[in-house]
Every structure is written in structure tokens, then in C-alpha cells.
C-alpha positions, -999 to 999 in steps of 0.1 A, spaced: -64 439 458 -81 472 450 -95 473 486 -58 473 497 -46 500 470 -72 525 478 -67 517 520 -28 526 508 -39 557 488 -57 572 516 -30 567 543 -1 578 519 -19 611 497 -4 637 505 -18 668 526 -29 701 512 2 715 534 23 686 521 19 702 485 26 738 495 58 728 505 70 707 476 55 738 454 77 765 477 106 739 475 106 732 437 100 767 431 129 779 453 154 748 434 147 760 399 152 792 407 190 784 420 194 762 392 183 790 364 202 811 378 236 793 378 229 780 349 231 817 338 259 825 359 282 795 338 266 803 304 249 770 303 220 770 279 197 748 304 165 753 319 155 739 352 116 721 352 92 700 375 80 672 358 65 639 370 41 631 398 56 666 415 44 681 381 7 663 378 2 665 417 -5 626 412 
């Protein structure tokens, strides 16, 4: 079983590049999202969490 889940890990990690883009993406949605949250006067604030978060 291990054999298998490290074969999967290696085909399925994602890419340096792969990362980048999640990072300018995320970025880029909390930034809308703080910012009309401002706009209605909701007391919210947008944040990556999860794997995104822990690059896992």
C-alpha cells in the first residue's frame, strides 16, 4: 500500500508553477473579498487555510 501512495504522491504533487498560481489566485480572491466586505460594512476577513494554506 505505501508503494502505491508514494507512486500517487509523485504523479499528483503539485509543480513549483502549480503553486505560484494558486498563491497569485488566492491572493487576487481575498483581496476582492476584503474589499467588498468593506464596501457592505461587513466585519469579515477573507483567509487561506487548509492544504492551500500548509502547501501540503
Amino acid at each position: 500500500m505505501d508503494k502505491i501512495l508514494k507512486s500517487i504522491l509523485k504523479r499528483e504533487k503539485p509543480t513549483p508553477a502549480d503553486g505560484e498560481r494558486l498563491d497569485r489566485v488566492a491572493t487576487e480572491l481575498i483581496n476582492r473579498t476584503n474589499a467588498a466586505c468593506s464596501k457592505l460594512g461587513v466585519e469579515a476577513k477573507a483567509m487561506l487555510v487548509g492544504s492551500a494554506a500548509r502547501n501540503t
